[in-house]
C-alpha positions as CSV (number, residue, x, y, z in Angstrom):
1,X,51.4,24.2,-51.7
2,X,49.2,26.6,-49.4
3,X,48.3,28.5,-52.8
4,X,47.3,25.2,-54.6
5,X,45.3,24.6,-51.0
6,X,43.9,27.5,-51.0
7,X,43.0,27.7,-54.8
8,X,41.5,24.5,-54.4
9,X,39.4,25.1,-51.3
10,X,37.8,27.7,-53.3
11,X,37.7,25.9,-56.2
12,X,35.1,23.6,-54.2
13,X,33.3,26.5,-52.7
14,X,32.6,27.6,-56.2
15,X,31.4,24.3,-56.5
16,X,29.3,24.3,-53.8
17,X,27.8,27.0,-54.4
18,X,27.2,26.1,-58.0
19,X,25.6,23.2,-56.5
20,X,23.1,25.4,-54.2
21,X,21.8,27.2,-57.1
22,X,21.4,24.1,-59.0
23,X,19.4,22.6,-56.1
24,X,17.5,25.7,-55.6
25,X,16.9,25.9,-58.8
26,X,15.4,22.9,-58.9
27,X,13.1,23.6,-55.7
28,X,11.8,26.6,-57.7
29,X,10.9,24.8,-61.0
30,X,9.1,22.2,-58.8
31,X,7.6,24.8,-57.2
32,X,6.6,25.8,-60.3
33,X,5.1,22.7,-61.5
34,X,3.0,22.0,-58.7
35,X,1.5,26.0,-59.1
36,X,0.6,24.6,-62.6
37,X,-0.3,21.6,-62.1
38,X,-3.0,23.1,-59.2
39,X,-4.0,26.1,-62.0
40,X,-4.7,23.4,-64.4
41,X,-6.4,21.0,-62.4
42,X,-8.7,23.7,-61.2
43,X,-9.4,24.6,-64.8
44,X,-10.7,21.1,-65.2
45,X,-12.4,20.6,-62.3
46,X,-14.4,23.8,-63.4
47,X,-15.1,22.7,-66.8
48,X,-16.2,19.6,-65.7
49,X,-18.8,21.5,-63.7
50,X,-20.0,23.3,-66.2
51,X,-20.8,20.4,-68.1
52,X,-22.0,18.9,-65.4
53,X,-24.5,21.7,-64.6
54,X,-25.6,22.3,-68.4
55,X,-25.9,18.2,-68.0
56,X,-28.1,18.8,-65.1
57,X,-30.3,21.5,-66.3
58,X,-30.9,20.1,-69.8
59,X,-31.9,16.7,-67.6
60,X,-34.2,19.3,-65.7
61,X,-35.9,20.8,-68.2
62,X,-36.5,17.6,-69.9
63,X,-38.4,16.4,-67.0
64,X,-40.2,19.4,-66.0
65,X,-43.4,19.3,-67.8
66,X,-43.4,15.6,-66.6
67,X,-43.7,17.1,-62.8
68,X,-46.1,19.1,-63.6
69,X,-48.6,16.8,-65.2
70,X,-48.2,14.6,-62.5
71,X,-49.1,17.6,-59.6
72,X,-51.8,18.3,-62.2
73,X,-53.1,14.9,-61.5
74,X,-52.5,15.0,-57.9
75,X,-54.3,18.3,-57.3
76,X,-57.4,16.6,-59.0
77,X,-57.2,13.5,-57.0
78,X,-57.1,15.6,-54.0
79,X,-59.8,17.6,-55.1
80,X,-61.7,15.1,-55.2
81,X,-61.1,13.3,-52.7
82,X,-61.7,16.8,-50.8
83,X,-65.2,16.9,-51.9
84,X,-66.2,12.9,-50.9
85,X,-64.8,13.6,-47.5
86,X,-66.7,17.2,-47.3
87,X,-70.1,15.4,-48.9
88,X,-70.0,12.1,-46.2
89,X,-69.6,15.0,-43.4
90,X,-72.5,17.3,-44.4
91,X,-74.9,13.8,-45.2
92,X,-73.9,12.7,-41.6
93,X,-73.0,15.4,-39.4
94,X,-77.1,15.4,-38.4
95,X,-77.5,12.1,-37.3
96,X,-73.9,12.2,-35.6
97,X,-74.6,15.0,-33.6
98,X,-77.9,12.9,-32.3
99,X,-76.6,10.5,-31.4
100,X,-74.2,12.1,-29.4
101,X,-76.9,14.5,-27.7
102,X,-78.7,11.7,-27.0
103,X,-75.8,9.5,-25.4
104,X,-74.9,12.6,-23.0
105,X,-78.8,13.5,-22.7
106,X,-79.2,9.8,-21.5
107,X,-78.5,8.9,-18.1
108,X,-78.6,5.5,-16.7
109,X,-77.3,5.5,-12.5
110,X,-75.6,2.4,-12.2
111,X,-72.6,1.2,-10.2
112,X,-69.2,0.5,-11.5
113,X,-68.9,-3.4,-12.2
114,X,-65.3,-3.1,-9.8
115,X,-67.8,-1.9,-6.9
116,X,-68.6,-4.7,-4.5
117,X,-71.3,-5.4,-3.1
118,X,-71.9,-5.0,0.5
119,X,-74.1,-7.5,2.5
120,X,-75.9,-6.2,6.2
């Protein structure tokens, strides 16, 4: 009886270890998958940026030349606009400066309308 014990005691220490490969195993291959599944997600998430970014640039270069007509446009406006503002200043920077000699130039001695006056 103590041999048939015995025999199967270590007939279910087999078992249990059988049982920890098998579970281990199992860990590993999951393991596994999860390495591959990251390795292959990365893959895509990179190829979906490239075509993203050739998406991007063909977008870019499509719209380019529209940019730069339109700061073409824009520098002339401000050119423009430049010149007006520099033509006003040089057609009234005389009578501008006279009339600001002649405001300093002028002197009128008066008091201030918060003074009171004070009666003898």
């Amino acid at each position: 009886m103590a041999g048939q014990q015995s025999q199967s005691i270590q007939t279910l220490l087999e078992a249990e270890k059988e049982a920890a490969k098998v579970v281990q195993q199992a860990r590993q291959y999951r393991v596994q998958r999860l390495k591959d599944a990251r390795s292959e997600a990365a893959k895509e998430i990179e190829e979906y940026k490239k075509t993203k970014e050739a998406e991007f640039k063909a977008f870019e270069a499509s719209h380019a030349g529209n940019t730069q007509a339109a700061q073409a446009t824009i520098d002339k406006e401000t050119e423009g606009k430049q010149r007006e503002i520099r033509a006003q200043y040089e057609a009234h920077k005389d009578a501008v400066v006279k009339k600001l000699l002649d405001r300093v130039v002028l002197v009128k001695p008066e008091l201030h309308r918060n003074l009171k006056k004070v009666e003898a």
